[in-house]
C-alpha positions in Angstrom: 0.0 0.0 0.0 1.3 3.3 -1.0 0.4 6.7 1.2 -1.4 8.1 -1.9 -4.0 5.1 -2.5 -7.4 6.1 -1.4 -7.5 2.9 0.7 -4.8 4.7 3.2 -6.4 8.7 3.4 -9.8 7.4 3.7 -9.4 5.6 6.3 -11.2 6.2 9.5 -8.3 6.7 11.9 -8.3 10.8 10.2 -12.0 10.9 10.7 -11.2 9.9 14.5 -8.3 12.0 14.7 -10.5 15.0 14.2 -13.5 13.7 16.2 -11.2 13.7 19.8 -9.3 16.9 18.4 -12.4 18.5 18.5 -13.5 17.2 22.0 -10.4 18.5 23.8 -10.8 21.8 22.2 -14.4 21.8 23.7 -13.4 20.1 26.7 -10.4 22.9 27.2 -13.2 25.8 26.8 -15.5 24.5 28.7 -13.4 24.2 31.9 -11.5 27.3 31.9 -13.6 29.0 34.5 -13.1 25.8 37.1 -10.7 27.1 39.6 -7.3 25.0 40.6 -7.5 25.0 43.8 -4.0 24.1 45.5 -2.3 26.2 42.9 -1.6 30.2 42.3 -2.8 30.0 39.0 -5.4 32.3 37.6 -6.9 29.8 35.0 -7.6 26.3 35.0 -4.2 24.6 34.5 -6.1 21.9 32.5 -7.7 23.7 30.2 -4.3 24.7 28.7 -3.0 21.2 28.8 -6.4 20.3 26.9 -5.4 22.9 24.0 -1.7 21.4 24.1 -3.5 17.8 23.7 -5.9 19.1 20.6 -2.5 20.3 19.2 -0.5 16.9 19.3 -3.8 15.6 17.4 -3.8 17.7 15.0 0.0 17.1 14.5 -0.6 13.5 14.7 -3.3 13.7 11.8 -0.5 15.9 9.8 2.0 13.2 10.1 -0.2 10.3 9.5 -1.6 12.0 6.3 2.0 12.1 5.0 2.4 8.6 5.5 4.5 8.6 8.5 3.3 6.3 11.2 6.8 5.6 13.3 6.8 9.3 13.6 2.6 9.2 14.8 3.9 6.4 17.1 6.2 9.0 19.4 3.5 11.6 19.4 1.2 9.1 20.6 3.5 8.5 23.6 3.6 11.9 24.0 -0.5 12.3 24.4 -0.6 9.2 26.7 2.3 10.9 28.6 -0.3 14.4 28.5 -2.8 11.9 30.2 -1.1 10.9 32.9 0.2 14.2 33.8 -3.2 15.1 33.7 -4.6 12.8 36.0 -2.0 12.9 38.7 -1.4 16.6 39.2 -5.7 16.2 39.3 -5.4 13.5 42.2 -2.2 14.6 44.0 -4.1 18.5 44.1 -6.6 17.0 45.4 -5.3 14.4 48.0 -2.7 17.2 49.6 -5.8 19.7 49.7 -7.8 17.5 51.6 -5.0 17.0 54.1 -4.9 21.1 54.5 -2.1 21.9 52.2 -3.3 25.5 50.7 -0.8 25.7 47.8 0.8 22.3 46.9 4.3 22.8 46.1 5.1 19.9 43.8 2.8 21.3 41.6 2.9 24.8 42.2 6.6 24.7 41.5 5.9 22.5 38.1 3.6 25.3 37.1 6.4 28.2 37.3 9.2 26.2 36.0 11.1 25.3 38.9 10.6 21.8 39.2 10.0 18.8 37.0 7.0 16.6 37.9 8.2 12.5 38.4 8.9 9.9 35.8 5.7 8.6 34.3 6.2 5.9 35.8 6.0 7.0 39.6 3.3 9.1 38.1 1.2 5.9 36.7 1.8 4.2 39.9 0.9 6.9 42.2 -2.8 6.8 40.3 -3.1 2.9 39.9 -2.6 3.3 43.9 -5.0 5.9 44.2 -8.4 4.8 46.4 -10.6 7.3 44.6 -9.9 5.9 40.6 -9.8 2.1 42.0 -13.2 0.9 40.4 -11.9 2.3 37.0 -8.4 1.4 37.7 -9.6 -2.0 38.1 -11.3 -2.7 34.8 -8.7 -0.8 32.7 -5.8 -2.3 34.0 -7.6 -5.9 34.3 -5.0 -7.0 31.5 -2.0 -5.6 29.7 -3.3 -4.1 27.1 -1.6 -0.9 28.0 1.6 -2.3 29.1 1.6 -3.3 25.3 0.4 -0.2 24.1 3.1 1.3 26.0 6.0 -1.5 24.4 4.7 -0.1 21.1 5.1 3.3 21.2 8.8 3.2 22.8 9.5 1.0 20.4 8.3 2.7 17.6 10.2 5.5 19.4 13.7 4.2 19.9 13.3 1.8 16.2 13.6 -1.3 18.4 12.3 -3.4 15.5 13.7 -2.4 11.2 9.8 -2.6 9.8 9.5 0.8 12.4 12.4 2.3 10.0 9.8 1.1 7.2 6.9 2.8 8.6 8.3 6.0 8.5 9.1 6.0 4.7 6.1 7.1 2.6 7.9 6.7 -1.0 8.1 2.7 -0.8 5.0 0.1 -0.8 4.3 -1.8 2.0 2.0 -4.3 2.6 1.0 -3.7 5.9 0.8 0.0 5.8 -3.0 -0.2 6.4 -2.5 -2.8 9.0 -0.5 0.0 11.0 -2.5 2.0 10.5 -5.1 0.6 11.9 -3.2 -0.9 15.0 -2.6 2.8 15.6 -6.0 4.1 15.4 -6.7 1.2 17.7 -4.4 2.7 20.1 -4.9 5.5 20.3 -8.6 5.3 20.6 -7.3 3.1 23.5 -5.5 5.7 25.2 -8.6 8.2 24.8 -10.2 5.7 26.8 -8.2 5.6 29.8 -8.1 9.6 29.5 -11.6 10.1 29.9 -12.1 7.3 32.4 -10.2 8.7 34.8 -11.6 11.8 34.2 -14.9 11.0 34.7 -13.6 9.8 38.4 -11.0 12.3 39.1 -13.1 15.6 38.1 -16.8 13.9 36.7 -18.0 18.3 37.0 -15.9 19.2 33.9 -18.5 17.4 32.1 -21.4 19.4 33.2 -23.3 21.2 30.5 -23.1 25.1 30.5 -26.8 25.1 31.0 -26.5 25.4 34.8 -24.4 27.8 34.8 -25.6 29.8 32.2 -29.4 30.0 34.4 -27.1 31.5 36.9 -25.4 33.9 35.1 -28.9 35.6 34.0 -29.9 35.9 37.2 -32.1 32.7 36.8 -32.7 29.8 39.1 -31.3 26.8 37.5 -33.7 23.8 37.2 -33.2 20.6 39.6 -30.2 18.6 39.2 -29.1 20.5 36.5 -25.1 20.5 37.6 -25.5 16.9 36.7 -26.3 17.1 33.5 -23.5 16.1 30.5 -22.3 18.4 27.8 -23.6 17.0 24.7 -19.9 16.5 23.3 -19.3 14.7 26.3 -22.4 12.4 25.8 -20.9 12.1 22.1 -17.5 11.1 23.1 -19.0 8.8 25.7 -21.7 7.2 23.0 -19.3 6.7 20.6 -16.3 5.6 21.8 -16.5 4.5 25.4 -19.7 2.8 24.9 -18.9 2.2 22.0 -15.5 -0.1 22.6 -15.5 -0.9 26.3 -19.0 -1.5 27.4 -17.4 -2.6 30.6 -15.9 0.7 31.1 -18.7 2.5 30.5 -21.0 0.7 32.7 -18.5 1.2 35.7 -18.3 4.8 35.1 -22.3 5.5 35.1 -22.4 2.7 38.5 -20.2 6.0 40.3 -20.5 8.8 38.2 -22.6 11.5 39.3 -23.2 13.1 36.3 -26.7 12.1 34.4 -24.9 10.0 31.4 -27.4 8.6 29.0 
């Protein structure tokens, strides 16, 4: 298969690419005006790492469309690095403010450059540890399909295997282009997976729907419950690829979810 056949830039791996691209972007807007507590920062630290993550899709889509999938393999360690990050600066915020810490320094100093946060793997440990993710910890990490997804991506990284070297050539024909491709688009929608898993358990109210909000913004009693109900690109995401792909994760996260997920 060549990078120019129609089989290759119609595939649905560029359709997907676009689909979460556009969730972050909504996601990052949408949570901008959460406050993060434990931190002197004025906006929501997430939100900009949300914009960073719509950017590395949008480079990933770039590179894949030119053909280069070893190259789509390190940026894809670099998003499932983003995720992590995500979720343990999220739990360890919230873990040393419940213990009376007003600003927490690891993070605080991460934010204004003075110190680096842990490896990712004290970081993936600390939230595979963590009490309040365990039920979704449990299911995801049930097998090792993300140890493997992990193996992949460092060794597409470091060319630990000659057909990576291949994969990153878009002038010669290879066989199993498509079937790269497609074992990355399975990845990756992999790793979205765990990102919004753990989301859904580590801060479940950056999925609310503006609706409440906006009823008190007008001077307007909001109706009952309403801080419960899902943005509908949320519902989308959750529909279509949660539900989608891991009914099992799905069902654990609407057993202790508090948000009103169809």
């Amino acid at each position: 298969m060549m990078v120019s056949d129609d089989e290759y830039q119609k595939h649905t791996a560029f359709a997907d690419l676009e689909r979460y691209g556009a969730f972050y972007k909504s996601l990052s807007d949408s949570v901008f005006t959460f406050v993060s507590v434990g931190t002197r920062a004025i906006g929501n630290i997430d939100s900009y790492l949300y914009s960073s993550i719509h950017g590395t899709l949008s480079s990933i889509c770039t590179i894949l469309r030119d053909g280069r999938i070893n190259d789509a393999y390190a940026l894809l360690r670099k998003y499932h690095d983003s995720a992590i990050i995500n979720i343990y600066t999220d739990l360890y915020l919230e873990d040393h403010v419940s213990n009376g810490d007003f600003i927490v320094t690891q993070i605080d100093k991460w934010l204004q450059g003075k110190e680096q946060l842990p490896e990712f793997r004290i970081m993936s440990q600390y939230i595979r540890n963590s009490q309040s993710v365990s039920p979704i910890t449990a299911v995801l990490y049930s097998n090792e399909l993300y140890k493997q997804l992990r193996k992949r991506c460092n060794d597409h990284t470091h060319y630990n295997f000659y057909r990576n070297v291949l994969l990153n050539d878009n002038k010669i024909h290879l066989k199993d282009r498509g079937h790269a491709l497609q074992g990355f688009s399975d990845d990756l929608r992999d790793l979205v997976i765990l990102h919004l898993s753990y989301l859904f358990f580590a801060n479940d109210h950056y999925m609310m729907s503006s609706d409440h909000l906006d009823w008190l913004e007008c001077g307007m009693t909001p109706e009952p419950d309403s801080q419960y109900w899902v943005a509908s690109f949320v519902q989308e995401i959750f529909d279509q690829t949660i539900k989608a792909f891991r009914p099992d994760v799905a069902a654990v996260i609407k057993q202790h979810s508090s948000m009103y997920l169809a």
